[in-house]
TORSE-719642 format. One record per residue: x, y, z of N, C-alpha, C, CB in turn; residue number from 1; residue in three letters. Coordinates in steps of 0.1 Angstrom, whole numbers, padded with zeros to 4 digits. Glycine has a CB too. Example, Ala and Ser with C-alpha at 12.3 -4.5 7.8 and 13.67 -1.06 7.14 Angstrom:
% residues 2
+-------+-------+-------+-------+-------+-------+-------+-------+-------+-------+-------+-------+-----+------+
!   nxx !   nyy !   nzz !  caxx !  cayy !  cazz !   cxx !   cyy !   czz !  cbxx !  cbyy !  cbzz ! pos ! code !
+-------+-------+-------+-------+-------+-------+-------+-------+-------+-------+-------+-------+-----+------+
!  0132 ! -0057 !  0078 !  0123 ! -0045 !  0078 !  0132 ! -0033 !  0078 !  0113 ! -0045 !  0090 !   1 !  ALA !
!  0128 ! -0022 !  0071 !  0137 ! -0011 !  0071 !  0129 !  0000 !  0079 !  0141 ! -0006 !  0057 !   2 !  SER !
+-------+-------+-------+-------+-------+-------+-------+-------+-------+-------+-------+-------+-----+------+
END
This chain:
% residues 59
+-------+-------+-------+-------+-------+-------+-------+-------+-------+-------+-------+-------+-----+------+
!   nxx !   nyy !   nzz !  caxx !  cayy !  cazz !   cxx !   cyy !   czz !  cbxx !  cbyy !  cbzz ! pos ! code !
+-------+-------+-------+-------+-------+-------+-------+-------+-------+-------+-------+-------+-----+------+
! -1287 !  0131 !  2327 ! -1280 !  0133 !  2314 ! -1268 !  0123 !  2314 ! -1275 !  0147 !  2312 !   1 !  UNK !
! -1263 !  0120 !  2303 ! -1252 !  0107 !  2303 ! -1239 !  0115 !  2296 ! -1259 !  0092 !  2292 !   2 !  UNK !
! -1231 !  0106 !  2303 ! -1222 !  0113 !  2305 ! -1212 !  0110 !  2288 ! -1216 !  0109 !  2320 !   3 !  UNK !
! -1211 !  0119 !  2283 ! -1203 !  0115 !  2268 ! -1185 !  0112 !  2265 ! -1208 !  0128 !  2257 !   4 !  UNK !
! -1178 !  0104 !  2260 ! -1169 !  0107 !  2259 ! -1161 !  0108 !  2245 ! -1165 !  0100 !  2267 !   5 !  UNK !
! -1150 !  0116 !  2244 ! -1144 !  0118 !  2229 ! -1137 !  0107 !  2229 ! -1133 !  0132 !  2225 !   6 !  UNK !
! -1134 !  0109 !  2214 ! -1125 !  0096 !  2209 ! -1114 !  0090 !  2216 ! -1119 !  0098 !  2196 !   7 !  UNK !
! -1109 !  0100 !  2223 ! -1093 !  0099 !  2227 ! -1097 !  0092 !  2245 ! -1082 !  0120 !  2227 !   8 !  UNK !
! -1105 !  0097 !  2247 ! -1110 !  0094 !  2262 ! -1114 !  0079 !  2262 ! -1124 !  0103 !  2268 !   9 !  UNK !
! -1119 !  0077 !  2249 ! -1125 !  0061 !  2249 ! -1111 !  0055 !  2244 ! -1142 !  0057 !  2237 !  10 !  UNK !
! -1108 !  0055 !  2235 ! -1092 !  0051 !  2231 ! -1086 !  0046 !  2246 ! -1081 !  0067 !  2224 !  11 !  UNK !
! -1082 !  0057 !  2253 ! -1076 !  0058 !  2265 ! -1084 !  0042 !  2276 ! -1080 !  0075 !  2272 !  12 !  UNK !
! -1096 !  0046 !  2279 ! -1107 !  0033 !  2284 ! -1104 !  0017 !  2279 ! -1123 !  0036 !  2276 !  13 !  UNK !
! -1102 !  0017 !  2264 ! -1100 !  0003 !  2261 ! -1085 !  0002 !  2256 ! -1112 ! -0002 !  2251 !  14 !  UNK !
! -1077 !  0011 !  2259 ! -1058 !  0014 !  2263 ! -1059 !  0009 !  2248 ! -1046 !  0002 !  2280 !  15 !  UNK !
! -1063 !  0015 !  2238 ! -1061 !  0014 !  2223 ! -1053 !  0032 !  2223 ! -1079 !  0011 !  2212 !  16 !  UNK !
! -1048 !  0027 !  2210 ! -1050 !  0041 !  2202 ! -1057 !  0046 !  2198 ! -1047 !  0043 !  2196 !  17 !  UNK !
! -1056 !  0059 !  2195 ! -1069 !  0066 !  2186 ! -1068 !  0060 !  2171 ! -1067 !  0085 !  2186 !  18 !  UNK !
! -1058 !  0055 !  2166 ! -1060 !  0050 !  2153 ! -1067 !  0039 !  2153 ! -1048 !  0048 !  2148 !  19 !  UNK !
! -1064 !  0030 !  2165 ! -1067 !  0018 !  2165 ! -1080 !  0020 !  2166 ! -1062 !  0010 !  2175 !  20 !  UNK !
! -1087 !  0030 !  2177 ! -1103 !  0030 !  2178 ! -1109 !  0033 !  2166 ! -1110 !  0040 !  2188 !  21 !  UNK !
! -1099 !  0044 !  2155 ! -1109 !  0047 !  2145 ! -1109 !  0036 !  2134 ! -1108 !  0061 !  2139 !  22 !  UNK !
! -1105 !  0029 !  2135 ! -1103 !  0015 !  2121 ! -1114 !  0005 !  2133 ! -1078 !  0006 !  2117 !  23 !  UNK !
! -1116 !  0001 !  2144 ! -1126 ! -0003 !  2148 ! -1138 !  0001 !  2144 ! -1125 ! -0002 !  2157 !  24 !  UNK !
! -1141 !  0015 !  2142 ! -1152 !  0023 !  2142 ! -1153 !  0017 !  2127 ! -1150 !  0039 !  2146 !  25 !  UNK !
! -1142 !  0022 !  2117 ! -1145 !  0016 !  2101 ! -1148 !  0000 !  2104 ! -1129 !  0018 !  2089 !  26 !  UNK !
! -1143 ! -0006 !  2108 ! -1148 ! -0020 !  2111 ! -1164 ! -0025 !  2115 ! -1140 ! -0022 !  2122 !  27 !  UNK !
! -1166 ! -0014 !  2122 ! -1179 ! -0020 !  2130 ! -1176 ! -0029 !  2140 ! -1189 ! -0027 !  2123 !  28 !  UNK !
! -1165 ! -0029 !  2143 ! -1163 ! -0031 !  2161 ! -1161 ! -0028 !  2173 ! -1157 ! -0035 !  2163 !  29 !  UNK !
! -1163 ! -0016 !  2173 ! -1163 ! -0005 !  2181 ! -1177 ! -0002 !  2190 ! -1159 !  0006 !  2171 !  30 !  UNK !
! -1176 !  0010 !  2204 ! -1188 !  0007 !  2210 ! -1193 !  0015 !  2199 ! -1192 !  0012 !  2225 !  31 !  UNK !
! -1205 !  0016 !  2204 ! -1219 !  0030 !  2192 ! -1214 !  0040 !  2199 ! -1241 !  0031 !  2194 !  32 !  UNK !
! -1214 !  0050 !  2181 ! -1210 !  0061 !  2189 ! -1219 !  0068 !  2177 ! -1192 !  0065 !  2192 !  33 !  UNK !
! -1216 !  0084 !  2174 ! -1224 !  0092 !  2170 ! -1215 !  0104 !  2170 ! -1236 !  0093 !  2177 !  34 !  UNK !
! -1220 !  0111 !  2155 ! -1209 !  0126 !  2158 ! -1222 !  0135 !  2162 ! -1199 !  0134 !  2141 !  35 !  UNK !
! -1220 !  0143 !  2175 ! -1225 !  0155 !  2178 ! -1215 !  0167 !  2172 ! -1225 !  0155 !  2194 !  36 !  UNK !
! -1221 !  0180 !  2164 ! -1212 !  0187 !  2168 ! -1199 !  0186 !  2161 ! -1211 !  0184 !  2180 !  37 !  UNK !
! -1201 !  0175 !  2147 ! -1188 !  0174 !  2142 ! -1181 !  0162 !  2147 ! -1181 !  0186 !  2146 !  38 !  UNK !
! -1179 !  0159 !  2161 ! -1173 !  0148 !  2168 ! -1176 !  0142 !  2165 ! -1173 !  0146 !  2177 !  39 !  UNK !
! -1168 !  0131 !  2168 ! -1172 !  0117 !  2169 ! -1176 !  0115 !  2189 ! -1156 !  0106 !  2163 !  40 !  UNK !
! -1181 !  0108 !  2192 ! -1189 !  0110 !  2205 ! -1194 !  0094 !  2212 ! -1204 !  0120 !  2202 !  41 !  UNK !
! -1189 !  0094 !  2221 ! -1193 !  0076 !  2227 ! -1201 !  0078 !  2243 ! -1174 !  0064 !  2229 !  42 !  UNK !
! -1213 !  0074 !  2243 ! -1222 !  0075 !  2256 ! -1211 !  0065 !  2262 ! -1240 !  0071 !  2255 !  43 !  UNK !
! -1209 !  0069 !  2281 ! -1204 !  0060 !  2290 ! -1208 !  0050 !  2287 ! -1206 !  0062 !  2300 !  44 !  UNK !
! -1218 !  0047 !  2289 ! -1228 !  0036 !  2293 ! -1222 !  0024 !  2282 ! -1246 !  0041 !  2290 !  45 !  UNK !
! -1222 !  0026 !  2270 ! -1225 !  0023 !  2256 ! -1209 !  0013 !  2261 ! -1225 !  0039 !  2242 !  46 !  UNK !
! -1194 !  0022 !  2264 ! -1184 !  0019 !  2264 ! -1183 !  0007 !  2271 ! -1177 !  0029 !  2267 !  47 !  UNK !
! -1191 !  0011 !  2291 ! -1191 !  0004 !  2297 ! -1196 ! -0010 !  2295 ! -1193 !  0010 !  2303 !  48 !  UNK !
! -1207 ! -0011 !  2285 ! -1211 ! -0020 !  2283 ! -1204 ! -0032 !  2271 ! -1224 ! -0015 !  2283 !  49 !  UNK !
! -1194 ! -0022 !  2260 ! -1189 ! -0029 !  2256 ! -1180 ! -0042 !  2266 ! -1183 ! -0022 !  2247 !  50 !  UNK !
! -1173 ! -0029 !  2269 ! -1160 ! -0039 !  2281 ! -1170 ! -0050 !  2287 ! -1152 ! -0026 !  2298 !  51 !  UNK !
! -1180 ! -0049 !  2294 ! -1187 ! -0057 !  2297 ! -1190 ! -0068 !  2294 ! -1192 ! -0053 !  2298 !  52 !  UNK !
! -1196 ! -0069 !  2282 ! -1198 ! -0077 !  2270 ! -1181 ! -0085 !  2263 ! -1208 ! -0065 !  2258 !  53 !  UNK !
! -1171 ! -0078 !  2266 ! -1160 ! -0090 !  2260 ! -1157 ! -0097 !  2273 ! -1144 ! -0083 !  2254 !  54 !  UNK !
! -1160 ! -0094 !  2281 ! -1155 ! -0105 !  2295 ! -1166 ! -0117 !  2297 ! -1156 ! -0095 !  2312 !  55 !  UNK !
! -1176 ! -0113 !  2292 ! -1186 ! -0123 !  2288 ! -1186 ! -0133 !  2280 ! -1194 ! -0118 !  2284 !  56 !  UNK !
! -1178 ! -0130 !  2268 ! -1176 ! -0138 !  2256 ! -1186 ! -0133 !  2245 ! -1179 ! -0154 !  2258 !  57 !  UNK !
! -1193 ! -0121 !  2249 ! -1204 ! -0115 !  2243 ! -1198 ! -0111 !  2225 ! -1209 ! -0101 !  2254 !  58 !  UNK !
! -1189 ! -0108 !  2226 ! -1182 ! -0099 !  2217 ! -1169 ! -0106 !  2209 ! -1178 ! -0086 !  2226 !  59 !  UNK !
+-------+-------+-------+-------+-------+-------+-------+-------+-------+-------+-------+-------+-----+------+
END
């Protein structure tokens, strides 16, 4: 199972704010995420792979 994180946890990950991540999210720059549950909801993986992808030049 993969491990999920809330908005504030991923905020925290890419040392944004939660405002900042949600105007990304309106942006479409943000990782993929999905509301479970009401939430808003970001798979590890998903996050990890953003960060990944800007060190690349991917992004």
């Amino acid at each position: 199972m993969q491990k999920l994180l809330t908005l504030d946890e991923t905020a925290e990950r890419l040392r944004k704010t939660r405002t900042q991540l949600e105007w990304m999210i309106h942006a479409g720059t943000a990782p993929r995420s999905a509301k479970i549950g009401g939430r808003r909801m970001f798979r590890e993986a998903d996050v990890d792979a953003f960060i990944d992808a800007a060190f690349s030049g991917a992004v």
